[in-house]
C-alpha positions in Angstrom: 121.5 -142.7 -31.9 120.9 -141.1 -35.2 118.4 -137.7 -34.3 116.2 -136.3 -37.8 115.2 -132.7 -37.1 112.6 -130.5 -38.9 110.2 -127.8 -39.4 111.8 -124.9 -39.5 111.4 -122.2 -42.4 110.7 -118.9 -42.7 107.9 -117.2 -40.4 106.9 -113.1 -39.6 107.5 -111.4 -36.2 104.5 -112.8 -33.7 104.1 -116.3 -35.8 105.1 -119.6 -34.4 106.8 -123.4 -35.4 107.1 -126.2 -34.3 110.2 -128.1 -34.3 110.2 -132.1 -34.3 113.2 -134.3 -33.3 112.8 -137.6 -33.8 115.5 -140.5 -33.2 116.5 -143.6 -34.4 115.8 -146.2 -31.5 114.9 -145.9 -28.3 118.1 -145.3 -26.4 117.1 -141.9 -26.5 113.5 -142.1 -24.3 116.3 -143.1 -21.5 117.8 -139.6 -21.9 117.3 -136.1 -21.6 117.2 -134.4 -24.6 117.6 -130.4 -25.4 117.2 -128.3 -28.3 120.3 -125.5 -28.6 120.2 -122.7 -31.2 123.4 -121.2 -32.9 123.1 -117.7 -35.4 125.5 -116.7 -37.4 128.8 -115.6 -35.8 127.7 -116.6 -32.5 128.0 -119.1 -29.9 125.8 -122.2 -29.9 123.4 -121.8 -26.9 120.9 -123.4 -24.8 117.1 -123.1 -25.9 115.3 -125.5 -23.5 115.6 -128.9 -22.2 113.3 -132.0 -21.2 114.1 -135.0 -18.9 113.9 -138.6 -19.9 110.3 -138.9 -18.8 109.3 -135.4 -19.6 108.5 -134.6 -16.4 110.7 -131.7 -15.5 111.7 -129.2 -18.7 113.5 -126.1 -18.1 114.2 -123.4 -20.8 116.5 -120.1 -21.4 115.0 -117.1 -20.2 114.8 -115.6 -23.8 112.4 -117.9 -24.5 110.4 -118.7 -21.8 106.7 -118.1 -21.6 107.0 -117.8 -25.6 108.2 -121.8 -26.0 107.4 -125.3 -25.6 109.1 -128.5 -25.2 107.4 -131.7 -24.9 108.6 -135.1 -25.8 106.4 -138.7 -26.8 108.7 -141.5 -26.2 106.6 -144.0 -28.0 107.3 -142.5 -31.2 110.8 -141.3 -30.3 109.9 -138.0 -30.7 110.9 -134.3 -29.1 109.2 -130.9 -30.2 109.7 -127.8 -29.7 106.6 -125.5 -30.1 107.7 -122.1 -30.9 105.1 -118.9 -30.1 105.6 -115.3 -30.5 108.6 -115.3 -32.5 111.3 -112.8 -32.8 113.7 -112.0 -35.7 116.5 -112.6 -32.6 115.1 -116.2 -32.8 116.6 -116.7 -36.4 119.1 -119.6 -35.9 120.1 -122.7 -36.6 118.3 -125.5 -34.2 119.4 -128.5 -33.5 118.2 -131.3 -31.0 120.4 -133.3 -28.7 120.6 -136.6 -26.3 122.2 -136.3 -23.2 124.1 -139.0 -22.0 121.8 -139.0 -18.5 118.2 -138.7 -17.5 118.8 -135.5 -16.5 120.6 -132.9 -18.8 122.1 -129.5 -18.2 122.4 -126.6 -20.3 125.9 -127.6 -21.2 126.5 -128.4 -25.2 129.5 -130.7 -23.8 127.0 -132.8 -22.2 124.9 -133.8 -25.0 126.7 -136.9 -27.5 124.4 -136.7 -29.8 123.2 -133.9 -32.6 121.0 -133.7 -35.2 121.4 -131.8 -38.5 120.1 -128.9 -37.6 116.6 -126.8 -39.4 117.1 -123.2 -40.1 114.7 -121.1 -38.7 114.3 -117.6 -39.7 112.4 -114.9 -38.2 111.5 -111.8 -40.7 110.6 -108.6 -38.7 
């Protein structure tokens, strides 16, 4: 599974983006898939998280109420929408596929990455 992330950039305090993920066959519409976040100096960490149907997503508690995942499995697509930003947003993101239906918040348990998109936050 080869995963394609994009649309981050550069946004103000209080704006939003949206994140697509999209993957290379459909292996990955049998999976869970997560986005995880890493900035500078810091440890790669959990953002949020979407079974293989879509019907159960779960999301770290920086960022809930404030971010979206949702997932089309016909297009082998994941986004992230991503409202009321924060400069301690700015990060690296990167999607992932799990290796199960259903995926935890563990980096370990995700096989596959994407690139990565840079977003930044400006305050």
């Amino acid at each position: 599974v080869q995963l394609q992330a994009s649309g981050g950039g550069l946004v103000q305090a209080g704006g939003s983006l949206r994140l697509s993920c999209s993957a290379s066959r459909r292996t990955s519409s049998n999976n869970a898939v997560a986005w995880f976040r890493q900035a500078p100096g810091e440890e790669r960490e959990f953002v949020a998280g979407i079974s293989w149907r879509g019907e159960s997503a779960n999301y770290a508690d920086s960022v809930k109420g404030r971010f979206t995942i949702s997932r089309d499995n016909a297009r082998n697509t994941v986004s992230l929408q991503m409202d009321a930003l924060k400069p301690e947003d700015t990060a690296v993101y990167y999607c992932a596929v799990g290796r199960y239906p259903y995926g935890d918040r563990s980096p370990s348990s995700y096989p596959y990455w994407g690139q990565g998109t840079l977003v930044t936050v400006s305050s």
